[in-house]
N, CA, C and O of each residue as an XYZ file, in Angstrom:
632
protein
N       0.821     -1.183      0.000
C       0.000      0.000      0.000
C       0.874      1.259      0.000
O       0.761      2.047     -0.939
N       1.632      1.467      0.873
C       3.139      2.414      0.914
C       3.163      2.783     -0.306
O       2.842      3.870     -0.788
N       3.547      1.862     -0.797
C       4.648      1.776     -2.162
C       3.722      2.377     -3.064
O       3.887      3.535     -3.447
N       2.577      1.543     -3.500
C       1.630      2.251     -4.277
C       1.600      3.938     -4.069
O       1.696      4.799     -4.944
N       1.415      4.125     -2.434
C       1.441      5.523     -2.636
C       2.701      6.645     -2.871
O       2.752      7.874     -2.849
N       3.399      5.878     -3.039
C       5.002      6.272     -3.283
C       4.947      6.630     -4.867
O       5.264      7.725     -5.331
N       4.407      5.318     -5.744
C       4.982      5.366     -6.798
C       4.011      6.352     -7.510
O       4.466      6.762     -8.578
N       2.394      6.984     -7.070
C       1.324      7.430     -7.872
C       2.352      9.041     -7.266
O       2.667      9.972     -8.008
N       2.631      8.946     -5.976
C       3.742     10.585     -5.610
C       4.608     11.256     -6.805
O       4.775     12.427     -7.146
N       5.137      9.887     -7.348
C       6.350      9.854     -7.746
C       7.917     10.026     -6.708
O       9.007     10.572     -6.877
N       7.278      9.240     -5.632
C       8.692      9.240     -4.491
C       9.482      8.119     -4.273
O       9.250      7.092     -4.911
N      10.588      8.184     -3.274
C      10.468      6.732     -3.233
C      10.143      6.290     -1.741
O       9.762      7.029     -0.834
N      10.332      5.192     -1.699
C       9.583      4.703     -0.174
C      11.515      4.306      0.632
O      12.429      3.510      0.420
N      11.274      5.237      1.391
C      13.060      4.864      1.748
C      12.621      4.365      3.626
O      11.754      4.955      4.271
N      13.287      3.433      4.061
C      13.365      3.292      5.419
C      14.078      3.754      6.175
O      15.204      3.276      6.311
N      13.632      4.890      6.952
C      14.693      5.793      8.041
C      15.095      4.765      9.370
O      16.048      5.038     10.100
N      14.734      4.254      9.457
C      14.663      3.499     11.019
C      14.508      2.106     11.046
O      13.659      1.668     11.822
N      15.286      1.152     10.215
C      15.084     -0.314     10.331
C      15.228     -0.905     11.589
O      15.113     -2.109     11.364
N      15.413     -0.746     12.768
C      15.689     -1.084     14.087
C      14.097     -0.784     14.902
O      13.775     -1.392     15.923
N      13.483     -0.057     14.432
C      12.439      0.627     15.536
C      11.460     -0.287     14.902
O      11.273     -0.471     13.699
N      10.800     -0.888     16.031
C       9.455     -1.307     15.711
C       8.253     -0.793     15.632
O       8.009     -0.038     16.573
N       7.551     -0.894     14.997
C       7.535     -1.053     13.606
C       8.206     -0.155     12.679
O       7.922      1.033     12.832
N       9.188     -0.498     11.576
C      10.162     -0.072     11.002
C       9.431      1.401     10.315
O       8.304      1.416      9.819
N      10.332      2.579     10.415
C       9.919      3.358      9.867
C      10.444      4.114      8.396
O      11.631      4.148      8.072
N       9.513      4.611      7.712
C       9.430      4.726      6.668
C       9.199      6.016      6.222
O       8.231      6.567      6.746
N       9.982      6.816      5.183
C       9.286      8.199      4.589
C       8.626      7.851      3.201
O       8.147      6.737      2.991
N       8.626      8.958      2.176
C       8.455      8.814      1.261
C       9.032     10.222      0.532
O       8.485     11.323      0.471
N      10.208      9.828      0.055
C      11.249     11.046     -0.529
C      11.832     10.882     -1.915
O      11.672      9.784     -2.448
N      12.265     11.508     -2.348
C      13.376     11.315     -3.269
C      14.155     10.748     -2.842
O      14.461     11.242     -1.757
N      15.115      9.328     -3.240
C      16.046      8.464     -2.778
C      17.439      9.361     -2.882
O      18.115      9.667     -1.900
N      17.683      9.655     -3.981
C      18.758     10.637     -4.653
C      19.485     11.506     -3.408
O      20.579     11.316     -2.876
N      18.429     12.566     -3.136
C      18.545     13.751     -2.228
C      18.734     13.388     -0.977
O      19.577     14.012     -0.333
N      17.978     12.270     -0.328
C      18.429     11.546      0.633
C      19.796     10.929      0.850
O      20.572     11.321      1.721
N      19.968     10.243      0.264
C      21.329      9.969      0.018
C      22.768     11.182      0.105
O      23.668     11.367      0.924
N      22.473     11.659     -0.880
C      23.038     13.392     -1.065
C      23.111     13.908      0.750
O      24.194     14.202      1.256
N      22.032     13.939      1.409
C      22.073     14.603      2.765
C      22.757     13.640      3.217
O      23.900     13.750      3.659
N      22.160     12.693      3.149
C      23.770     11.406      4.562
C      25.064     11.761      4.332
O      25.844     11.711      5.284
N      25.656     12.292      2.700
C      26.939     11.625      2.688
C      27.343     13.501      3.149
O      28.524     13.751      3.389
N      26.607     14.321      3.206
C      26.576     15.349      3.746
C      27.114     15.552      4.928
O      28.124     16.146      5.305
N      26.082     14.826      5.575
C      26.441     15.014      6.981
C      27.597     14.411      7.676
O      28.126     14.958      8.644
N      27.955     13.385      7.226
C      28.919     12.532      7.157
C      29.950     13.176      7.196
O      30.375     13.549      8.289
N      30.611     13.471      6.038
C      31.614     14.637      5.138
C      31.819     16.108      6.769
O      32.927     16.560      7.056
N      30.715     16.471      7.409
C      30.675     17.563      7.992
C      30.765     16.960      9.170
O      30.937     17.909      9.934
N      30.757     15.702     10.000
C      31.125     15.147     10.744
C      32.509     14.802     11.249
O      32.970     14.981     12.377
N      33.127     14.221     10.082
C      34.847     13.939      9.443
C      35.507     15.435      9.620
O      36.680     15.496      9.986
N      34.824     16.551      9.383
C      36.011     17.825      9.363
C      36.034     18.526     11.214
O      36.869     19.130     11.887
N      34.861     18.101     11.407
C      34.468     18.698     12.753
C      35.691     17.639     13.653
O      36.599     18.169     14.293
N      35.569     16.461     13.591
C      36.714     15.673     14.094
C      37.953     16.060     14.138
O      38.506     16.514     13.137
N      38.639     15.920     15.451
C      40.348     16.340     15.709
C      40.585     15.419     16.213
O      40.310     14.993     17.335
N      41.345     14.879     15.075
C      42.442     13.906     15.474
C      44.206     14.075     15.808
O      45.095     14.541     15.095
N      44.253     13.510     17.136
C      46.055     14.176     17.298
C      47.011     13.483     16.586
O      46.941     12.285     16.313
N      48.111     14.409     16.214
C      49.056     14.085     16.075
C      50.372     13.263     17.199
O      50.501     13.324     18.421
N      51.151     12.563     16.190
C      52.035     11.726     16.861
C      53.085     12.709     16.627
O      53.563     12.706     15.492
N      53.876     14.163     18.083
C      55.091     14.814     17.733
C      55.937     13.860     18.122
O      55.699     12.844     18.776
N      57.255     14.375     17.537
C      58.606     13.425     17.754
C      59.579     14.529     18.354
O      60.021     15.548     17.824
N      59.788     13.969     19.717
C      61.365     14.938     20.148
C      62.252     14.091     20.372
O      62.102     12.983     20.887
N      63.688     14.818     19.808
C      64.626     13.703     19.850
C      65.630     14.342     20.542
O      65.782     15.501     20.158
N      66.620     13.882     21.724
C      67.989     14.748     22.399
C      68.931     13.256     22.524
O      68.652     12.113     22.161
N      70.084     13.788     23.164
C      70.974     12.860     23.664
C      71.031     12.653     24.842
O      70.474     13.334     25.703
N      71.823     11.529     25.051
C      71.669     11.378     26.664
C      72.565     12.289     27.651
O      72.234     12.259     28.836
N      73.895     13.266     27.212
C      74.347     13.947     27.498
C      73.904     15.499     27.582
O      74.640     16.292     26.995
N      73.128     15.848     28.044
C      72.256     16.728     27.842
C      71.879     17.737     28.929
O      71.356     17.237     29.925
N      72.058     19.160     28.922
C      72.166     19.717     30.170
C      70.734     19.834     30.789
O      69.654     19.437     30.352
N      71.069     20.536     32.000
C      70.198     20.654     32.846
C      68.696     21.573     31.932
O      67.568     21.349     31.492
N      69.718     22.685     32.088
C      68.208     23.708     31.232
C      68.030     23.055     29.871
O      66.989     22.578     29.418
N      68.972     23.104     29.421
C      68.144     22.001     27.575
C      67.042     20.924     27.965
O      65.865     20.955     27.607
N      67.465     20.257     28.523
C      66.142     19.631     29.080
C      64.726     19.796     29.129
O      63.715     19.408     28.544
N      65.215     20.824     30.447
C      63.602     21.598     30.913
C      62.874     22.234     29.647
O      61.648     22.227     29.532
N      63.809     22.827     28.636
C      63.147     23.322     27.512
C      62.847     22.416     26.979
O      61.807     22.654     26.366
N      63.371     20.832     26.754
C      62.419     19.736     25.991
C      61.221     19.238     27.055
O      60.083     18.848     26.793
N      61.567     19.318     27.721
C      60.085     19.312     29.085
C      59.069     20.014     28.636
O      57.952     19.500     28.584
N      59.281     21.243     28.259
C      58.349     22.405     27.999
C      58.010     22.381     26.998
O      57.065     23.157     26.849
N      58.393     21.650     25.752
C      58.050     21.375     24.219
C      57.168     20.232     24.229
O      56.195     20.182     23.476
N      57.412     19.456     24.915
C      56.553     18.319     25.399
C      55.308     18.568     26.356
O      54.399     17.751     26.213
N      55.136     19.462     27.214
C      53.762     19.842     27.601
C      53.547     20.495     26.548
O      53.007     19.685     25.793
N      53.658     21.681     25.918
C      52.753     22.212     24.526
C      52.205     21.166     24.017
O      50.980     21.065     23.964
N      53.192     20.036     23.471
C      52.193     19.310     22.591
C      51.291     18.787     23.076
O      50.345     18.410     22.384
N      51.335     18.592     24.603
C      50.536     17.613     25.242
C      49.072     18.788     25.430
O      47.911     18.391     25.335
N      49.311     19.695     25.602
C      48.335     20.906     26.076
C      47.666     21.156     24.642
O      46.494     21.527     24.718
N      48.172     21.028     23.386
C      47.542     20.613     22.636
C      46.887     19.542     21.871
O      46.708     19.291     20.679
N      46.709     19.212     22.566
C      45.790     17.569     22.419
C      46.608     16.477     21.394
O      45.958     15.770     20.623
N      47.922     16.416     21.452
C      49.122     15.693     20.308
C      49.635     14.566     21.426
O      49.553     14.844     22.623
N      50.067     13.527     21.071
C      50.632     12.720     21.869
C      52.197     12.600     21.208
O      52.430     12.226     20.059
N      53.256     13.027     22.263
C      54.687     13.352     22.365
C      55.606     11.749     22.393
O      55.533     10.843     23.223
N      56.354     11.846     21.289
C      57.587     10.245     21.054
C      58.683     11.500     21.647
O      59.044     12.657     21.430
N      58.872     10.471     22.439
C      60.330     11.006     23.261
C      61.933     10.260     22.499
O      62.206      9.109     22.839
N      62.413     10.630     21.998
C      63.284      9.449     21.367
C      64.908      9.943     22.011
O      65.532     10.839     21.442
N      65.327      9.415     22.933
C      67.038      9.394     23.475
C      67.901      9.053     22.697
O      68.191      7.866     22.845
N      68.525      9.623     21.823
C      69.670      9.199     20.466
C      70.875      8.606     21.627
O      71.339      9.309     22.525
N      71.167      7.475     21.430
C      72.822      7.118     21.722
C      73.103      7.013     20.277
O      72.412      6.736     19.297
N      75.064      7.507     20.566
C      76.049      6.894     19.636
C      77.210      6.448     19.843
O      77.733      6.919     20.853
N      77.752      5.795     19.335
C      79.219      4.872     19.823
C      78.982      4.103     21.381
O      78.109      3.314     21.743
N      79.822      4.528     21.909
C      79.746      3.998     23.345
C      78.744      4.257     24.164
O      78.664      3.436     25.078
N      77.944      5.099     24.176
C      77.369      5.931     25.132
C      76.130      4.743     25.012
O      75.104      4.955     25.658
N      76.213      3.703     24.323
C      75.004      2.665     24.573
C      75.154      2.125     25.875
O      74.145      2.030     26.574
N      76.547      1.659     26.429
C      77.268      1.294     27.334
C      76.250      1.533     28.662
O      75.628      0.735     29.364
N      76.394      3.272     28.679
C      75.447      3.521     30.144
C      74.163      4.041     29.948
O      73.772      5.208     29.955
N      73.385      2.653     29.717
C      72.048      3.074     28.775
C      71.081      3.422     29.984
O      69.897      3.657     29.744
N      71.711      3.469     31.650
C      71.546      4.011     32.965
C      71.102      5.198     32.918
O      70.011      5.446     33.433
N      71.743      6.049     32.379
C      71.828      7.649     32.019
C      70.938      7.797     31.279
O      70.464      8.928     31.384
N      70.253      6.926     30.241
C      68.849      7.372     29.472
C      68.057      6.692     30.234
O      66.965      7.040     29.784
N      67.901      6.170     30.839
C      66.607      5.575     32.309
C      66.541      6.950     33.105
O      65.505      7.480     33.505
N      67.281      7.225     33.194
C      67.278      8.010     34.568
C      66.423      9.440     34.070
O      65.431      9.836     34.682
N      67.027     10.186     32.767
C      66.495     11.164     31.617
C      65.395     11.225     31.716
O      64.752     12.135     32.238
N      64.822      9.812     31.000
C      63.186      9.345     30.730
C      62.296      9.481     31.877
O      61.150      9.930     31.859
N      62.949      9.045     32.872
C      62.122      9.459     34.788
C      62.045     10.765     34.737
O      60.987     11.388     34.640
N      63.324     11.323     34.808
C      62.954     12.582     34.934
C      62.130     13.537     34.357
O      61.733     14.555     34.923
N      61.807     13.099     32.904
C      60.955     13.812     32.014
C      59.489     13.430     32.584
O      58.600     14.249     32.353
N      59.185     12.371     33.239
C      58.110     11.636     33.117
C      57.903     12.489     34.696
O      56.873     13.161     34.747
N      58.580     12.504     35.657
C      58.242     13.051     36.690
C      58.201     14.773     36.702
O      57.532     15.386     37.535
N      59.023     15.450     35.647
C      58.520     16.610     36.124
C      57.546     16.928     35.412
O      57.121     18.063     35.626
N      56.605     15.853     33.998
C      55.232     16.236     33.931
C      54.266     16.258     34.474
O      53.281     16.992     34.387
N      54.624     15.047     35.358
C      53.229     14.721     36.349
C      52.294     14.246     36.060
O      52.287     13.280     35.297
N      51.182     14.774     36.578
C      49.596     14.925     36.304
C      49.181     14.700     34.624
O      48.300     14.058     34.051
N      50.341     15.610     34.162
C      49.510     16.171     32.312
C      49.868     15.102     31.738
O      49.204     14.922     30.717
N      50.387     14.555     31.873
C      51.113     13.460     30.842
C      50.254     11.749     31.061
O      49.514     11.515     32.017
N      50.503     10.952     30.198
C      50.233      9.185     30.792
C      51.088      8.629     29.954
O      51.052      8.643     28.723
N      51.827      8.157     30.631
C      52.747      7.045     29.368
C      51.886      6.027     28.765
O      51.050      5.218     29.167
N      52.378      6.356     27.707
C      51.102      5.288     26.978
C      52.241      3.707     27.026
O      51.949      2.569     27.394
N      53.590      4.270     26.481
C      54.425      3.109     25.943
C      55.563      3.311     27.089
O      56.070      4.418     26.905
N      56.054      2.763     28.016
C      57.350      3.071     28.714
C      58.425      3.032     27.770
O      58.404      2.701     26.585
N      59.427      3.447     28.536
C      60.904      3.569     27.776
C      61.610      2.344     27.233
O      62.152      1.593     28.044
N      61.656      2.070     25.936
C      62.220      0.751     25.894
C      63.417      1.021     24.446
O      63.374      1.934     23.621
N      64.154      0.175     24.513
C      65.244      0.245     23.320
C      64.574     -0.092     21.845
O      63.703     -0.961     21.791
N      64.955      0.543     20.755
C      64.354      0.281     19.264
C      66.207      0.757     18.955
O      66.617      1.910     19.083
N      66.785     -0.028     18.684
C      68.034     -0.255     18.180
C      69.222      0.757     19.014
O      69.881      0.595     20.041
N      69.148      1.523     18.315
C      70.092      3.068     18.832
C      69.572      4.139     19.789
O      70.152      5.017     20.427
N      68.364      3.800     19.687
C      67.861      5.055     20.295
C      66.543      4.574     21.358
O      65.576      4.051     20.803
N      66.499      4.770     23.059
C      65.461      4.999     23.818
C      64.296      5.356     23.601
O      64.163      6.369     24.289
N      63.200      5.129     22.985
C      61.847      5.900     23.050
C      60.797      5.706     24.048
O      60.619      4.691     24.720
N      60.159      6.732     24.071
C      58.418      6.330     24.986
C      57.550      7.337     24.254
O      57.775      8.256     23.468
N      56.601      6.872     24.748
C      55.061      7.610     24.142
C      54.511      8.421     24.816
O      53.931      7.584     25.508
N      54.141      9.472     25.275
C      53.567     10.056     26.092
C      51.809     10.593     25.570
O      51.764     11.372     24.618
N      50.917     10.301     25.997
C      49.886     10.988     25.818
C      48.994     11.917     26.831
O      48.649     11.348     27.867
N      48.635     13.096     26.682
C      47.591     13.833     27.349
C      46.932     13.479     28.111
O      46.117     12.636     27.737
N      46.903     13.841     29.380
C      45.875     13.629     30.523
C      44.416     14.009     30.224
O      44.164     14.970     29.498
N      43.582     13.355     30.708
C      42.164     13.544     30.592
C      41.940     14.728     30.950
O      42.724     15.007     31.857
N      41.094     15.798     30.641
C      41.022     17.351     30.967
C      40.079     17.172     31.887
O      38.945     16.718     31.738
N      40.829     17.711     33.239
C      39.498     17.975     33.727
C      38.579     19.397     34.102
O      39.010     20.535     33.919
N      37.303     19.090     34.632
C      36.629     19.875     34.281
C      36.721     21.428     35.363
O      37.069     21.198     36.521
N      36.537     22.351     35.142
C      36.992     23.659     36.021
C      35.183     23.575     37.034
O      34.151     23.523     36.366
N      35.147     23.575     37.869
C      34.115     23.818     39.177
C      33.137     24.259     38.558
O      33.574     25.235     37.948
N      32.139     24.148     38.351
C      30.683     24.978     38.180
C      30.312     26.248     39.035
O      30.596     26.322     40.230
N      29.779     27.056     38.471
C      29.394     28.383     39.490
C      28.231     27.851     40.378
O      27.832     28.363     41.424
N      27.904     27.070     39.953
C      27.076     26.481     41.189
C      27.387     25.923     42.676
O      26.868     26.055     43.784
N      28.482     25.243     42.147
C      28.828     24.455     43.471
C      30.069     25.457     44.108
O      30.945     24.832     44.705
N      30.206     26.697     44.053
C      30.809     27.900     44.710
C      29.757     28.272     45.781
O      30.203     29.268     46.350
N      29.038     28.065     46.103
C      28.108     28.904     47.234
C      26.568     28.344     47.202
O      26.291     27.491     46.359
N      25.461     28.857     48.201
C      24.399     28.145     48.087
C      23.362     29.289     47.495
O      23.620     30.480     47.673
N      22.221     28.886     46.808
C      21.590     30.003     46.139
C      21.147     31.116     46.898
O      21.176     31.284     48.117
N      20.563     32.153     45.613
C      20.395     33.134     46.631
C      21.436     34.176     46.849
O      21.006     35.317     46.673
N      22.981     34.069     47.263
C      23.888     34.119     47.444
C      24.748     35.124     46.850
O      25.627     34.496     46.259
N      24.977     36.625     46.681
C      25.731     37.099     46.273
C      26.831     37.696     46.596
O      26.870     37.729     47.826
N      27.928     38.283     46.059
C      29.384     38.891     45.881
C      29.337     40.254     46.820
O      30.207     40.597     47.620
N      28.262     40.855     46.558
C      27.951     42.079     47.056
C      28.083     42.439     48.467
O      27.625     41.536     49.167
N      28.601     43.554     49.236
C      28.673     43.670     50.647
C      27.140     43.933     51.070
O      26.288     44.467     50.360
N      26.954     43.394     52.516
C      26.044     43.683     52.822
C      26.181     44.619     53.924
O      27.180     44.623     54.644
N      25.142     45.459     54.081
C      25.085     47.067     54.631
C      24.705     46.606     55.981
O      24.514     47.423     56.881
């Protein structure tokens, strides 16, 4: 019966809702329908932020303040929603006291704290130390609500 009245429309009989009982049904142009899904779709995909994987790379000989400034390159990315590859270059000998890039990697990992989660700990990939670091869950800043009980204002009272 639908259909009949679909086809005397000139529409088509498209099903919006195959899950809902009893299944539901319009009666549209198939074309234009279609056209709007891949629409919305398309405007879904751009609205999406997906992070990037940054890469910082130092040595294990490495001063105090150089450091802290790769510390500080590494929260940016993290403060921007990017998840940070830490990569410790050894060369020649310096594989020897691969102690000294343990110790680096702690330290990076402890003076982030809170902001950071290791996704991957520190482990050897040939020459060079890496770990993964990703972004802490944001949390949320207090509601003006739960500052005081209603009613309640800033204002001195006389």
């Amino acid at each position: 019966m639908a259909i009949k009245k679909a086809e005397e429309a000139g529409f088509d009989l498209v099903e919006v809702s195959p899950n809902a009982k009893p299944p539901v049904c319009k009666l549209m142009d198939y074309g234009k329908f279609q056209y709007e899904q891949s629409k919305k779709v398309h405007s879904m995909k751009q609205h999406q932020r997906t992070g990037q994987v940054k890469e910082l790379k130092f040595r294990p000989h490495i001063n105090d303040h150089d450091l802290s400034i790769k510390i500080h390159y590494v929260e940016r990315f993290l403060e921007e929603g990017n998840k940070a590859k830490v990569a410790l270059v050894f060369r020649g000998r310096e594989m020897i006291r691969s102690e000294i890039g343990t110790e680096l990697m702690q330290k990076m990992i402890a003076a982030l704290g809170p902001k950071a989660i290791v996704e991957s700990p520190p482990k050897f990939e040939g020459s060079s130390m890496t770990m993964v670091l990703a972004p802490a869950a944001p949390t949320k800043p207090p509601s003006r609500e739960s500052k005081g009980t209603e009613g309640e204002t800033d204002a001195p009272k006389d």
